[in-house]
N, C-alpha and C positions, 0 to 999 in steps of 0.2 A: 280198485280192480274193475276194469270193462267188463261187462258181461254181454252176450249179447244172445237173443231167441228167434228159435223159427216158431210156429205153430206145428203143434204136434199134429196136427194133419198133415201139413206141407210135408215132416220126416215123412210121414208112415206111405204117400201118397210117391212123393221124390225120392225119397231114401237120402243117396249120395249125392244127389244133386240139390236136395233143398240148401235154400239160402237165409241167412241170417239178417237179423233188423240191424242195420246202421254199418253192417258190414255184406254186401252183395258181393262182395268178392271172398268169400267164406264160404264152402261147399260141406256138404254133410262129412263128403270123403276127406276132407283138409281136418277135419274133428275127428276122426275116427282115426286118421293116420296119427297126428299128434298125440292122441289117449294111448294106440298101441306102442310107439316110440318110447310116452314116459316110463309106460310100465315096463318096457324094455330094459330101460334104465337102473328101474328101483329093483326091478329082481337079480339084473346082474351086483349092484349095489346091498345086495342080500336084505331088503326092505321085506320082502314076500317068503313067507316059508312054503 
């Protein structure tokens, strides 16, 4: 599995706009949308009580 980091300053400094090592075309907001999406997911899939 790829993983990839910003520096927690970059987050806290850029927020949405921080970018990722080895992937620049990675935005803080492109992780935050995919996190809210899967949870979307797992709760309609009744995963989340």
């Amino acid at each position: 599995m790829d993983r990839s980091y910003c520096y927690y300053a970059d987050w806290r400094l850029n927020g949405g706009a921080a970018r990722f090592f080895r992937h620049p075309e990675t935005t803080g907001d492109d992780v935050i949308r995919t996190a809210r999406a899967m949870i979307a997911r797992e709760i309609t899939d009744g995963l989340w009580r």
